[in-house]
C-alpha positions as CSV (number, residue, x, y, z in Angstrom):
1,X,48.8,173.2,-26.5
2,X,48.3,170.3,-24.1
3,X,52.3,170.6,-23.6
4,X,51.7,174.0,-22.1
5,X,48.9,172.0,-19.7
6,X,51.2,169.9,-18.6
7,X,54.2,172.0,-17.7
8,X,51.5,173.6,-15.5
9,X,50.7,171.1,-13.8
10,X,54.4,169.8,-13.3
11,X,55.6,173.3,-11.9
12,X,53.5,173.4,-8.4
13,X,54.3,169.4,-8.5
14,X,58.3,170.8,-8.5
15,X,57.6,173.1,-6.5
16,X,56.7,171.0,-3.5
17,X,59.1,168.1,-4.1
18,X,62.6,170.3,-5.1
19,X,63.4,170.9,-1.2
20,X,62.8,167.0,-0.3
21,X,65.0,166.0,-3.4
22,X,67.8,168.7,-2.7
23,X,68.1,167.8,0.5
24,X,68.1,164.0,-0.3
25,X,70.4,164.9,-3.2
26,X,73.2,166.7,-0.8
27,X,73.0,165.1,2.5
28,X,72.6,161.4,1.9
29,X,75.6,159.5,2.4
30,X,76.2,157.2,-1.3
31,X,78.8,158.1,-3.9
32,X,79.9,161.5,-4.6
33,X,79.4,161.3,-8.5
34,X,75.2,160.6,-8.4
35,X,74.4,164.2,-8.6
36,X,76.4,164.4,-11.5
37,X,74.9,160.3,-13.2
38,X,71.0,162.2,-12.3
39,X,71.7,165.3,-14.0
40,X,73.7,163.5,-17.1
41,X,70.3,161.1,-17.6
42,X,67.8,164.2,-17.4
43,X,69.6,166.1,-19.9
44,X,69.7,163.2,-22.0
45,X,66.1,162.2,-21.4
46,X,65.5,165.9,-22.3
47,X,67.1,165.4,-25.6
48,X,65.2,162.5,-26.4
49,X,62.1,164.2,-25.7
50,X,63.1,167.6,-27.9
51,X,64.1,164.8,-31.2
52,X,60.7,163.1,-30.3
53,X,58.9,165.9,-30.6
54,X,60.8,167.7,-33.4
55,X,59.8,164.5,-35.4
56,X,56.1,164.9,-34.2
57,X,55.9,167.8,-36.1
């Protein structure tokens, strides 16, 4: 149940910050391929989590 707390408390937190990122994210000079290295490590940091958790259980 605390999970449920937390994603809560994350989603006015994403709320705020997703403009500033996306705009850092798009219009930053840098290499093209960081988008693409950012959302490559957040899906896999999303995996670890869901195996972590799955092996809470």
């Amino acid at each position: 149940m605390y999970f449920h707390r937390l994603l809560l408390l994350l989603l006015p937190i994403l709320t705020l910050t997703l403009p500033l990122l996306l705009e850092f994210w798009l219009f930053s000079p840098g290499l093209w391929y960081r988008p693409f290295l950012i959302w490559a490590a957040l899906c896999m940091l999303t995996l670890l989590i869901e195996q972590w958790h799955r092996h809470e259980l």
